[in-house]
C-alpha positions as CSV (number, residue, x, y, z in Angstrom):
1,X,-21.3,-7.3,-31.1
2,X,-22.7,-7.8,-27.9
3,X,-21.4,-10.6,-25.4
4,X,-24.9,-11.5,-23.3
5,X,-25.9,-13.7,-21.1
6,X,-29.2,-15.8,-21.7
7,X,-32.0,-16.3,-18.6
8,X,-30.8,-19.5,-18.3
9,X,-27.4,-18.6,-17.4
10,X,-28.4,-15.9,-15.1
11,X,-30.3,-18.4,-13.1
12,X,-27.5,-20.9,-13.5
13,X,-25.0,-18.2,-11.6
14,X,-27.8,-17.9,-8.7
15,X,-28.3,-14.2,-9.6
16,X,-32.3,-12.0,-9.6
17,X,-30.1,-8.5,-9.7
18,X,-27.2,-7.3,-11.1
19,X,-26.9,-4.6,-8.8
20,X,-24.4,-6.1,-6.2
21,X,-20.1,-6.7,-6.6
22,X,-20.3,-10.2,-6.2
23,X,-22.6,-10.7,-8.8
24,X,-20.9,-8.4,-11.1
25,X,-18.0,-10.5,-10.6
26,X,-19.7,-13.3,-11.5
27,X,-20.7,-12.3,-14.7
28,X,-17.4,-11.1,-15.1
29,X,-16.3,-14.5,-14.9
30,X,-18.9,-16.3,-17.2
31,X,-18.2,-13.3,-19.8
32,X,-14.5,-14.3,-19.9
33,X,-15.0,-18.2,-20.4
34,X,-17.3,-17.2,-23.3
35,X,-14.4,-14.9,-25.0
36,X,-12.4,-18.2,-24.6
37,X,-14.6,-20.9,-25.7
38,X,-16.9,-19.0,-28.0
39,X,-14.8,-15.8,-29.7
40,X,-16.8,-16.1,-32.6
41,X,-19.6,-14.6,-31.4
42,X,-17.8,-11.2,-31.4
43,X,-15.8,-9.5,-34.5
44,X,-12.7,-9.1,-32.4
45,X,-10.6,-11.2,-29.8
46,X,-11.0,-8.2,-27.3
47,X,-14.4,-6.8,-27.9
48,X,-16.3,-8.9,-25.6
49,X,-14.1,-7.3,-23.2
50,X,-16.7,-4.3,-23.8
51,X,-19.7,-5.8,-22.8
52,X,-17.9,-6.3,-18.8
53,X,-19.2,-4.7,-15.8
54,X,-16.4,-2.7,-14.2
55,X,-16.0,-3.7,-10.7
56,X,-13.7,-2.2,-8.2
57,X,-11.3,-4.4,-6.9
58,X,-11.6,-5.3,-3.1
59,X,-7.9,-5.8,-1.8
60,X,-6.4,-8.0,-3.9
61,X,-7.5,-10.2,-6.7
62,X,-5.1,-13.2,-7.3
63,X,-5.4,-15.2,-11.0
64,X,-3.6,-17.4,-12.7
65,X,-2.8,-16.9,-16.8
66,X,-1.2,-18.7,-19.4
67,X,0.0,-17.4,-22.5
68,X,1.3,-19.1,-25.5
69,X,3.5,-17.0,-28.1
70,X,2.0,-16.9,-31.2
71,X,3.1,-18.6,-34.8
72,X,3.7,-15.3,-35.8
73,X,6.6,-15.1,-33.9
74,X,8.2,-18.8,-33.1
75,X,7.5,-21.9,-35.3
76,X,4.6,-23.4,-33.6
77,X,6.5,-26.6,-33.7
78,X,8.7,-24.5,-30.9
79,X,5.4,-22.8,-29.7
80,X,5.8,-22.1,-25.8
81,X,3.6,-21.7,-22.2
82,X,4.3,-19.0,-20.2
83,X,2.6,-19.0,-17.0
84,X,1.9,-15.8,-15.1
85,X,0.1,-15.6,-11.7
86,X,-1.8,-11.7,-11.9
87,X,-2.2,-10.2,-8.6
88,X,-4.6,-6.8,-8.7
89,X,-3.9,-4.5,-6.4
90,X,-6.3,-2.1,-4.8
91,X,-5.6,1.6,-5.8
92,X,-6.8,3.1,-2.1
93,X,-3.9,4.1,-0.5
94,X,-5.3,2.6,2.5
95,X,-4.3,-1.1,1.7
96,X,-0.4,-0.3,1.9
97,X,-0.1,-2.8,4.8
98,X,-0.9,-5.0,2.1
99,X,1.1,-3.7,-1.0
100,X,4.4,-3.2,0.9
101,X,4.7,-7.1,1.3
102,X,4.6,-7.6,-2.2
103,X,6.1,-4.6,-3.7
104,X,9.1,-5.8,-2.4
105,X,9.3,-8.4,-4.0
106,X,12.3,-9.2,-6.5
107,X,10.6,-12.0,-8.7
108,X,8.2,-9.5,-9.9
109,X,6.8,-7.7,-13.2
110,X,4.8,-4.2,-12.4
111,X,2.4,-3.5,-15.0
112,X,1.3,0.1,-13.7
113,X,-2.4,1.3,-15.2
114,X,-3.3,4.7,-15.3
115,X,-6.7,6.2,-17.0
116,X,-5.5,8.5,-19.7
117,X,-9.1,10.5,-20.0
118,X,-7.4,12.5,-16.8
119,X,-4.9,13.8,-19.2
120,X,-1.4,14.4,-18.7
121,X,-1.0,15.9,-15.2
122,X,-3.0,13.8,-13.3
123,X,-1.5,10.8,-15.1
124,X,1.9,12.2,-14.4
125,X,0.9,12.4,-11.2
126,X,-0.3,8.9,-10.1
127,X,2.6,7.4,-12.2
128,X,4.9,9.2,-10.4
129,X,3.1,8.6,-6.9
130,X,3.6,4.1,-7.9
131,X,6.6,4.7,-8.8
132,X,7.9,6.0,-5.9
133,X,5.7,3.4,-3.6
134,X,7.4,0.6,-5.6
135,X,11.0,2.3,-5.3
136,X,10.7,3.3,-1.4
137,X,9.4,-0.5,-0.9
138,X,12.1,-2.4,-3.0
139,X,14.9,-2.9,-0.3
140,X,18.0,-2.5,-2.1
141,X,19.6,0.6,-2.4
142,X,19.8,2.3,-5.1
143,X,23.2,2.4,-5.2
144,X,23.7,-0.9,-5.8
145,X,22.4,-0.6,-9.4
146,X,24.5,0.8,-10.7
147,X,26.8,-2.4,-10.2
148,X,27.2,-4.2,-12.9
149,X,25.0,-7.6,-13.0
150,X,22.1,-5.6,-11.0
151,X,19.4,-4.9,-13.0
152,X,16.3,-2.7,-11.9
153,X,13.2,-3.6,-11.5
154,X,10.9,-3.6,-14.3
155,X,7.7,-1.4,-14.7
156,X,5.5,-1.6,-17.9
157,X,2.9,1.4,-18.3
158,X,-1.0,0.6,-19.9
159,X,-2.9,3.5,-20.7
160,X,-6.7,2.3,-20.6
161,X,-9.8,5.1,-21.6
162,X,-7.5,5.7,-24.9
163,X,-10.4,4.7,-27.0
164,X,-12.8,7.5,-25.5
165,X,-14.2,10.5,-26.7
166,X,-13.0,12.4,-23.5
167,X,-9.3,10.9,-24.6
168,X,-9.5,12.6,-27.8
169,X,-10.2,15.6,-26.8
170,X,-7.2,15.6,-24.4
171,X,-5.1,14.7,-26.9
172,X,-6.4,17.8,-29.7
173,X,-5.2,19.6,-26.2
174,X,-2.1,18.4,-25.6
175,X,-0.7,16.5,-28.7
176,X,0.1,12.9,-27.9
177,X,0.9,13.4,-23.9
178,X,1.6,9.8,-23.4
179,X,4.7,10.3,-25.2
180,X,5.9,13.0,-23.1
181,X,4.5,10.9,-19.9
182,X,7.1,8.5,-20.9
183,X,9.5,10.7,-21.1
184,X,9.1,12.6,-18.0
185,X,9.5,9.3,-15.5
186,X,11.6,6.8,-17.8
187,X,14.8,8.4,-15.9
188,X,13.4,10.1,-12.9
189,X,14.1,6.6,-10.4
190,X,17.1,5.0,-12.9
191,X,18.3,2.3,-12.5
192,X,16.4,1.1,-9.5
193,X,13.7,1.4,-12.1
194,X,13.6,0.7,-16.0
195,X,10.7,1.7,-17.2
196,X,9.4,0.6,-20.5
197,X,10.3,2.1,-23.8
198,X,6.9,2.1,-24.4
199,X,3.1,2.8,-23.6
200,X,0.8,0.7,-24.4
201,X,-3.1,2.0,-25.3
202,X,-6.1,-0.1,-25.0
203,X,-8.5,-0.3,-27.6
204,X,-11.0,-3.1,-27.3
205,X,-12.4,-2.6,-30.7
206,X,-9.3,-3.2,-32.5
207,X,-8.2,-6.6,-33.4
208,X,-5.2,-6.7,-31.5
209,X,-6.9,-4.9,-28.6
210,X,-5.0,-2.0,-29.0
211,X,-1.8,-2.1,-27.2
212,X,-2.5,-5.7,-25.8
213,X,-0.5,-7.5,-28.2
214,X,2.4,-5.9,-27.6
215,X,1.6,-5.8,-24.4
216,X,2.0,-9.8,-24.0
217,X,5.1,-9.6,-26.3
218,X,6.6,-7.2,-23.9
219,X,6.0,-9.4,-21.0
220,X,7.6,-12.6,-22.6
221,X,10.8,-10.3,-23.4
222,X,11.2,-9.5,-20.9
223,X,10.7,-13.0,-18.7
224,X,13.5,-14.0,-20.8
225,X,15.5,-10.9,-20.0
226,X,15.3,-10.5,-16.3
227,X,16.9,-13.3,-14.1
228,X,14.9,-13.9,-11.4
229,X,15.6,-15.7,-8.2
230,X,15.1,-19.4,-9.0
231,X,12.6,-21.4,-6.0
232,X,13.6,-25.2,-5.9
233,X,10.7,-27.0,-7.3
234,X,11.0,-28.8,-3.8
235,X,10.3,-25.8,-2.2
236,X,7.1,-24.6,-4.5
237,X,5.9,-28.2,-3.5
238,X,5.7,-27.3,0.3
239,X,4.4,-23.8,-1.2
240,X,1.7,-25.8,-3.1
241,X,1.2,-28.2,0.1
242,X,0.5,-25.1,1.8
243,X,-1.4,-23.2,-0.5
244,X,-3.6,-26.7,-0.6
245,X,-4.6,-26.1,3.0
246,X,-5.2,-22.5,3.0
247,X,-8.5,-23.7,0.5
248,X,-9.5,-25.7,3.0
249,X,-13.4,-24.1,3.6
250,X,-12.9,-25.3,7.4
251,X,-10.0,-22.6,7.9
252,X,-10.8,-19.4,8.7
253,X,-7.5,-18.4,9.3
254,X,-4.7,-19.7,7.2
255,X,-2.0,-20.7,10.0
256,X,-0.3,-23.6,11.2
257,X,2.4,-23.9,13.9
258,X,6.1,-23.9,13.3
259,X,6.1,-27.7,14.3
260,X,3.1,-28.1,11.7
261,X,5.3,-26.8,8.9
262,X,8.3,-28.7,9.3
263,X,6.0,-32.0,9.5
264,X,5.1,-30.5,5.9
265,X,8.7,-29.8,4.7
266,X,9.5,-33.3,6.0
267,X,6.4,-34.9,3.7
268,X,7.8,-33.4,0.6
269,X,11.5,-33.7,1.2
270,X,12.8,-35.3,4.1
271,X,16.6,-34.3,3.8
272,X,15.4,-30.3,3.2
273,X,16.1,-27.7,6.0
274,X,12.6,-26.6,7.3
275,X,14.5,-23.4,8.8
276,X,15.7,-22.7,5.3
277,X,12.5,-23.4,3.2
278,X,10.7,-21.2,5.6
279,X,12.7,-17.6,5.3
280,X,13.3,-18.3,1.3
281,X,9.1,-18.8,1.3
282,X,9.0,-15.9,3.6
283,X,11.6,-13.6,1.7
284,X,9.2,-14.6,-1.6
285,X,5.6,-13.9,0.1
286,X,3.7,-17.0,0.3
287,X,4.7,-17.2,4.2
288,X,5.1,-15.0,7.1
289,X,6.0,-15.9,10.3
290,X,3.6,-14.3,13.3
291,X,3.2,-14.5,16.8
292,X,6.5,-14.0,17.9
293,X,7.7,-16.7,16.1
294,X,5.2,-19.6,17.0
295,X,2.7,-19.8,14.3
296,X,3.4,-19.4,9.9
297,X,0.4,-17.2,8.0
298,X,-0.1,-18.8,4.6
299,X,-0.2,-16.2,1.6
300,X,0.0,-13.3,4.1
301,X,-0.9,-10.7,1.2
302,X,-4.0,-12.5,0.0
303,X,-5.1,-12.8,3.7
304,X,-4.3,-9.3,4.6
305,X,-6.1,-7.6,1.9
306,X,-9.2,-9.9,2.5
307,X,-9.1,-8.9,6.0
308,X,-8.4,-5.0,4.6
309,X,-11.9,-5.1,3.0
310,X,-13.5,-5.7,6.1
311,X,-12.8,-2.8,7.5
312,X,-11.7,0.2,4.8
313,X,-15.3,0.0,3.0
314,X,-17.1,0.5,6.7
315,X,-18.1,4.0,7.4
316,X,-15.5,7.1,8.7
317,X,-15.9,7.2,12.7
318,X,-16.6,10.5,13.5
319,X,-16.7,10.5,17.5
320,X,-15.7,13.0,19.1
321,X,-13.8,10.9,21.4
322,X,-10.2,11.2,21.8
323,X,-9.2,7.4,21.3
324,X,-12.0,5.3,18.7
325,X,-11.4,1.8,18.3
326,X,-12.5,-1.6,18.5
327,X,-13.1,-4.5,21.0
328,X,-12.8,-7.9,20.1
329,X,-16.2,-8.4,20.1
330,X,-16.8,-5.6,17.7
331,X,-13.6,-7.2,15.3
332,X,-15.8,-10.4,15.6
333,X,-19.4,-9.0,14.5
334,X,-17.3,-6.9,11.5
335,X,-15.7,-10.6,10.7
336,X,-19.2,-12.5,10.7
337,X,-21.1,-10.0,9.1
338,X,-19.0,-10.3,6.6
339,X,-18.5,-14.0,6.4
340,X,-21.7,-15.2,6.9
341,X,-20.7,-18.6,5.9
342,X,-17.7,-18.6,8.6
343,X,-18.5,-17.7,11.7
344,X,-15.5,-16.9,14.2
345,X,-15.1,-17.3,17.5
346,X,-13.8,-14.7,20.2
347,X,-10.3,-16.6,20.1
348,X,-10.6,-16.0,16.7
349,X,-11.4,-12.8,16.1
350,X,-8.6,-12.1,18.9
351,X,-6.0,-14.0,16.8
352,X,-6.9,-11.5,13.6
353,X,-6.8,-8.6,16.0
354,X,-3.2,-9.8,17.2
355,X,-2.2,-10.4,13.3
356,X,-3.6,-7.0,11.8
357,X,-1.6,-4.9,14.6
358,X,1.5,-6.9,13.4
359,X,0.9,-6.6,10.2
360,X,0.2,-2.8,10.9
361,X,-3.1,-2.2,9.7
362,X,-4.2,-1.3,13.9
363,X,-2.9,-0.3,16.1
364,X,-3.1,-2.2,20.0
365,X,-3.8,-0.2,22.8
366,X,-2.4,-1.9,25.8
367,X,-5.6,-2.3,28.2
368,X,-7.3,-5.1,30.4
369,X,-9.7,-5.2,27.7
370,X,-7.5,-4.4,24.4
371,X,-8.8,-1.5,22.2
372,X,-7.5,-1.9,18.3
373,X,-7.4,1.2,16.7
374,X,-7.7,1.4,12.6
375,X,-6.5,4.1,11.1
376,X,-8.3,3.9,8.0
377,X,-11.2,3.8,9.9
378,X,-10.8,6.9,11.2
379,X,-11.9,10.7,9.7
380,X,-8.8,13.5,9.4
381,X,-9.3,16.6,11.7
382,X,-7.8,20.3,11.0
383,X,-5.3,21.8,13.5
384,X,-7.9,24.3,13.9
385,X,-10.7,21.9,14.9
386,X,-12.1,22.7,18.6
387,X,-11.9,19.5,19.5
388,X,-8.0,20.1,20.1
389,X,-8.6,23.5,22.3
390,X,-8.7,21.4,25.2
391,X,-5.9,19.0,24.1
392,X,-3.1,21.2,22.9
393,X,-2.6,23.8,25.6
394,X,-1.2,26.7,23.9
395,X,-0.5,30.1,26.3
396,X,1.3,32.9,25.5
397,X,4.3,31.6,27.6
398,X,4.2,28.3,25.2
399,X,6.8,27.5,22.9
400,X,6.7,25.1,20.3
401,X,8.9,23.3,18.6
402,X,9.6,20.7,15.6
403,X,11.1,18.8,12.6
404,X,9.4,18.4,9.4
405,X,10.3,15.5,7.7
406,X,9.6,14.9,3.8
407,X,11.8,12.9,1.3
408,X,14.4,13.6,-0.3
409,X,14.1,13.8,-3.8
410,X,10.9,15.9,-4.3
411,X,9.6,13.8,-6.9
412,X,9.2,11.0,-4.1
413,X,6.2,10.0,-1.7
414,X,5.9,9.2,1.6
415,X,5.0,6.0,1.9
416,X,0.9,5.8,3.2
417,X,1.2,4.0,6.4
418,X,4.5,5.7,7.5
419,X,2.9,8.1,10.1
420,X,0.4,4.9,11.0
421,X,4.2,3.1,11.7
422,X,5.3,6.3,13.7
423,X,1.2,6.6,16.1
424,X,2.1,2.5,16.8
425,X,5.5,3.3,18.5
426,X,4.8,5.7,19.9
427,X,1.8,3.8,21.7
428,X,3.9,1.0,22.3
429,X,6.4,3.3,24.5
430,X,3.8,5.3,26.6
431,X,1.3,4.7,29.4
432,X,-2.3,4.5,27.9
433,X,-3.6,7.7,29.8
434,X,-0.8,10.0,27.4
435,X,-2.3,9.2,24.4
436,X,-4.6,11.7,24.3
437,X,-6.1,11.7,20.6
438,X,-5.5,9.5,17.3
439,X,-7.1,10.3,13.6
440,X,-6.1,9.3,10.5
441,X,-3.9,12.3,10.1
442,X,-2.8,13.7,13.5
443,X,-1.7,12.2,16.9
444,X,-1.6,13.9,20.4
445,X,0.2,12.7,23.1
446,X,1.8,13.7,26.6
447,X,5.7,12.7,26.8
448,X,7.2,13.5,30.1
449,X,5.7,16.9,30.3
450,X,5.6,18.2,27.1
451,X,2.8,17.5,24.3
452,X,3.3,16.2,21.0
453,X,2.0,16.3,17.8
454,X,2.6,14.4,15.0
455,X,0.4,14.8,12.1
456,X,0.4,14.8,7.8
457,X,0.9,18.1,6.3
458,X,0.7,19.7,3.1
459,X,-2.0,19.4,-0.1
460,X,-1.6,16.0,-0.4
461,X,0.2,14.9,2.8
462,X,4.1,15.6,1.4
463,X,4.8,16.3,5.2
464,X,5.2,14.7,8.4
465,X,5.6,17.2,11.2
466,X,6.7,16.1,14.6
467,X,5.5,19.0,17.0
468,X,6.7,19.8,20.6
469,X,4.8,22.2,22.8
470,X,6.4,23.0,26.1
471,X,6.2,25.8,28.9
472,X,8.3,28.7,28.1
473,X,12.0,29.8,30.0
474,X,15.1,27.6,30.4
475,X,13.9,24.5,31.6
476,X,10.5,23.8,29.3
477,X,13.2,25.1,26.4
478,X,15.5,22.3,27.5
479,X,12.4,19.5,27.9
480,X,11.1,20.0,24.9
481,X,14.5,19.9,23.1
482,X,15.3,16.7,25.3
483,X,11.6,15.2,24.1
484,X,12.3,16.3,19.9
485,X,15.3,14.8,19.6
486,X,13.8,11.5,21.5
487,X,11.1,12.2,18.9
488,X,13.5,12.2,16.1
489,X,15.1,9.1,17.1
490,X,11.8,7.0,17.3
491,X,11.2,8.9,13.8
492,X,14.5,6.8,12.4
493,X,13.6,4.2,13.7
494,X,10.5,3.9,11.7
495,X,11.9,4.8,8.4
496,X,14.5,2.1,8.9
497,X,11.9,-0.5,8.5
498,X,11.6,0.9,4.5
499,X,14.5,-0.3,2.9
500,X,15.4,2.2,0.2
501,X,13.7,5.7,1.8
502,X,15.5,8.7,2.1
503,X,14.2,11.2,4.5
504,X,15.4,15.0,4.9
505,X,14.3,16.9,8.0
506,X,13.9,21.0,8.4
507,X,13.8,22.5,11.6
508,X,10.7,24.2,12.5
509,X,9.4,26.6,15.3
510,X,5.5,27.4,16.4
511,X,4.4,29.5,18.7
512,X,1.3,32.1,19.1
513,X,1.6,35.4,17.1
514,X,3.5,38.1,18.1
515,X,5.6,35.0,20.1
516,X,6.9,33.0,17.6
517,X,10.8,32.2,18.6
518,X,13.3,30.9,15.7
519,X,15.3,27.6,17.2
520,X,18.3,28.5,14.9
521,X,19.5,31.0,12.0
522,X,17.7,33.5,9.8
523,X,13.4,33.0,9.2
524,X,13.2,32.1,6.3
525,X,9.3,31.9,6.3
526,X,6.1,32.6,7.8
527,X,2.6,32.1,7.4
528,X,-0.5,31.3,9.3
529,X,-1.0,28.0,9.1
530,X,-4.0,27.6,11.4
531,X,-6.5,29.0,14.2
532,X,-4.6,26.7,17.3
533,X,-1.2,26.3,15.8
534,X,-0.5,30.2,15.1
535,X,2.5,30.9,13.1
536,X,5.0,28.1,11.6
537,X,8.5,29.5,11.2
538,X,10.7,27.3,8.9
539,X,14.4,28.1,10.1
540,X,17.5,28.3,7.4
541,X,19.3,25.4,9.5
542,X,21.1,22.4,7.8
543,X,19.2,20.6,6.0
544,X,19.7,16.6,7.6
545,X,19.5,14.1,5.3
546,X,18.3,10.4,7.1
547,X,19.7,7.7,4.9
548,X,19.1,4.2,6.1
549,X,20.3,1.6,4.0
C-alpha cells in the first residue's frame, strides 16, 4: 500500500517539483501526519514509512515525540506519556564543532544507526568510530565508573537496510553478523559506555516495524533506569522563555545580553540566582555564553549546525594560495544567499564570524581586515604536492624532527576538529606573515626559525604528526628541539579541552635519503613516505602517554 499525495495537497504545500530538499522535507512531513491521522490506508503502522523520500539531514534536525506505553504492557487505566525531544545529527564528520556540545551531554540517550547492507566491517567500523566520538566527548573519566552509583552512558544500536535484498545476501555471507557486531563493541569502552543487549532491525513491512517496538520499549526502560540530572521546572521556564524568543522571525541571531537574561530569570522567578540558572542551562546545552562573557547564544547547537550548512555544502576551495578564507563581506553574501528571507547586515555577519571562530568552526586571522579561515571549506593536499617545494625548505644539511600523536587505545579516534583546535592556536600565538599555508589536513608555519608542520596522517587520519625542520649542526639541532617541545606543549594544551582523551606520542625523525638521523634508540622503521618529506624514521623511545583528566 502506497502512502500518496493527491494534486491538491501538492499545491497546498506550495510545491511544482519534487526535485529539491526542502520540498522533500515537506512531504516528509505531510506523509507522517497522514501515518498518524489516517493509518488505515496502509496494512501496517510502519509501512507508510516506505513510501518517504530519503533526505539527508542538514546539521541538525530537532523534533519533539511522545510516546505512550501500550495496554499490552501497563493497564491503560495506568497508561503513561513519555516525552522525548529527537535531535538528528549530521553524519559528516565536518559538523563536530556541533556534535561535541551535545555529546557531552549527561541527560542523554544515543540511539546510534548504522546501514547493515555494508555488512559487518564497515558497520564495525562506523560503530566503533561513534563510539569513540561519544566516549572522547563525555567529560568524565573513565575511571570514575567504575564507582559505584556511576552509571555509563547509554547507547542503543538500530540496524536499518535489514529488510533488503543486498542485506540478505550479506547475511548467507556471514551468518547473522549483527550478533557478532554486538559482541565485538558491548565491552570495548565499559563502563563509560553500556551498550545495549540488543540490536534492533528495521523492517517497515512488518507490523511491529521490525525492531521498532522493541525499540520504544527499550527507550522507556531505560528512562526509568538511568537517573538523570533533574532541571528545576523554574529553570526550564527561563529555558522555554528563551527558546520563545529564539522563534522570533525578527532574530537572526539568537542572543541577548547578560543583563537581558537576568531581566528573564527575574520574570520567571524573582528569588532565583541568574548566575546559577545560567551555567546549569549552559552545562545542559540550551545556552552558551559568548563574547567574552557579554552576550548568551540561545540553543547554541541548533544555531551552530544551521550556520554549519552554510558553509560545508559550498564547493572545496582549491586556490593555490597559501592562506584561503573569507571576509566579512563574503560570510554576509554566503548568509543571504542562503537566507533569502533574512537579510544580515555587515555587523551581523561580523557577529557570526566572531561566534563561528569561538565556537571553532574558523579560524580568525588577526588582520586590519579579518580573514576567517574554514577548514571544512578547504581541499587536503599531499606532502608531495609542489605547491609545498617552495614552503618546506628541505637541503641536504636539513634535519627534521617530530612527535606523532595518536590515541591510546587503538580502537579509539581522534576526534575530527582536533588538528582544526591545534591550526587555531597556533594562529592565535604567531605573527600573520608565519603562517605560511592552511588546508584541511596540513598546516605550515615559521616559529622562530625553524618550520613546522602539522598535518593528519595515516589511511583514515589515525595520526597527527607535528613536524620540525631546522638547519643542520648544534645550534639548528638545539632550535628545533627548543621549538618541538614548545610544539608539544601547545599540543596538550589542546587535548585538554576534550575531557576523557588519551593521547600517546612516538618520537619521530625525517630527513632526506641517505640523511635521515634517529633522535634516540634503535630504528625501528623506515619507509618512504613521500616525494618532499623523504624518509620517516619511527625511533624505539618511550612511549609517552598524555592523560588529561
Amino acid at each position: 500500500t502506497f502512502v500518496a499525495l493527491s494534486n491538491e495537497e501538492l499545491k497546498e504545500l506550495g510545491l511544482t517539483t519534487l526535485g529539491d530538499r526542502r520540498s522533500a522535507q515537506r512531504i516528509q512531513q505531510s506523509l507522517k501526519s497522514q501515518l498518524d491521522n489516517a493509518s488505515s490506508r496502509v496494512t501496517g503502522r510502519y509501512e507508510g514509512l516506505l513510501s518517504i523520500p530519503h533526505v539527508w539531514t542538514e546539521g541538525i534536525d530537532v523534533e519533539e515525540w511522545k510516546s505512550t506505553l501500550s495496554s499490552g504492557h501497563v493497564d491503560e487505566s495506568s497508561q503513561q506519556q513519555l516525552s522525548f525531544t529527537i535531535w538528528d545529527f549530521a553524519g559528516q564528520l565536518e559538523y563536530f564543532p556541533a556534535h561535541q556540545f551535545f555529546l557531552s551531554a549527561s541527560n542523554a540517550l544515543y540511539v546510534l544507526v548504522v546501514n547493515a547492507e555494508e555488512g559487518l566491517a564497515a558497520c564495525q567500523s562506523r560503530v566503533m568510530h561513534w563510539l569513540s566520538l561519544i566516549s572522547t566527548s563525555t567529560q568524565k573519566d573513565a575511571k570514575l565508573y567504575s564507582q559505584d552509583g556511576l552509571e555509563g552512558v547509554q547507547v542503543v544500536i538500530v540496524a536499518t537496510h535489514t529488510d533488503t535484498e543486498k542485506y540478505r545476501v550479506e547475511q548467507a555471507k556471514s551468518g547473522d553478523f549483527l550478533i557478532g557486531l554486538l559482541e565485538s563493541v558491548q565491552d570495548a569502552f565499559a563502563p563509560q559506555i553500556v551498550v545495549h543487549k540488543k540490536i534492533f532491525c528495521v523492517d517497515y513491512r512488518l507490523a511491529d516495524g521490525g525492531g521498532l517496538a522493541g525499540l520504544i520499549e527499550a527507550l522507556w526502560s531505560l528512562n526509568k533506569e538511568i537517573r538523570f540530572t533533574e532541571v528545576p521546572s523554574s529553570y526550564v521556564g527561563v529555558a522555554e522563555r528563551l527558546a520563545a524568543h529564539r522563534m522570533d522571525p525578527s532574530i537572526k541571531i539568537p542572543v541577548i545580553s547578560v543583563d537581558e537574561f537576568h531581566g528573564v530569570v527575574k520574570n520567571v522567578g524573582g528569588d532565583l540566582d541568574a548566575g546559577i540558572v545560567l551555567s546549569t542551562l549552559g552545562a545542559h546545552g540550551f545556552v552558551k555564553v559568548v563574547e567574552h562573557g557579554s552576550l548568551v547564544l540561545i540553543e547554541p547547537v541548533s544555531w551552530l549546525s544551521k550556520m554549519a550548512s552554510c558553509f560545508l555544502f559550498a564547493s572545496k576551495e582549491l586556490s593555490t594560495a597559501g592562506i584561503i578564507g573569507k571576509r566579512v563581506e563574503d560570510v554576509r553574501g554566503i548568509l543571504n544567499n542562503k537566507f533569502k528571507s533574512s537579510q544580515y547586515s555587515v555587523d551581523e555577519a561580523s557577529l557570526v564570524c566572531r561566534l563561528l571562530s569561538s565556537m571553532d568552526l574558523c579560524i580568525e586571522m588577526k588582520m586590519e581586515q579579518p580573514l576567517y579561515v574554514f577548514p571544512c571549506l578547504l581541499s587536503s593536499v599531499e606532502s608531495s604536492n609542489d605547491i609545498l617545494a617552495g614552503l618546506w625548505p628541505v637541503c641536504s644539511s636539513s634535519v627534521m624532527i617530530g612527535r606523532r600523536y595518536r590515541c591510546s587505545d587503538e580502537r579509539r579516534a581522534l576526534p575530527p576538529s582536533l588538528l582544526a583546535l591545534m591550526m587555531k592556536e597556533l594562529v592565535s600565538v604567531l605573527p600573520v606573515d608565519d603562517i605560511l599555508f592552511i588546508r584541511s589536513n596540513m598546516m605550515i608555519c615559521i616559529v622562530g626559525k625553524a618550520h613546522v608542520m602539522v598535518r593528519h596522517s595515516g589511511e583514515h587520519r589515525d595520526f597527527i604528526d607535528v613536524v620540525v625542520l631546522s638547519e643542520g649542526g648544534e645550534a639548528g639541532d638545539s632550535g628545533g628541539f627548543s621549538v618541538l617541545n614548545l610544539l608539544c606543549w601547545c599540543f596538550s594544551n589542546v587535548v585538554s579541552w576534550f575531557g576523557n582523551l588519551r593521547i600517546s606520542k612516538e618520537a619521530i625523525c625525517l630527513g632526506m635519503e641517505g640523511e635521515d638521523r634517529v633522535v634516540a634508540g634503535q630504528r625501528e622503521a623506515v619507509g618512504v613516505i613521500d616525494g618532499v618529506l623523504g624518509l620517516i624514521v619511527v625511533c624505539k623511545t618511550r612511549n609517552e602517554e598524555k592523560n588529561i583528566d
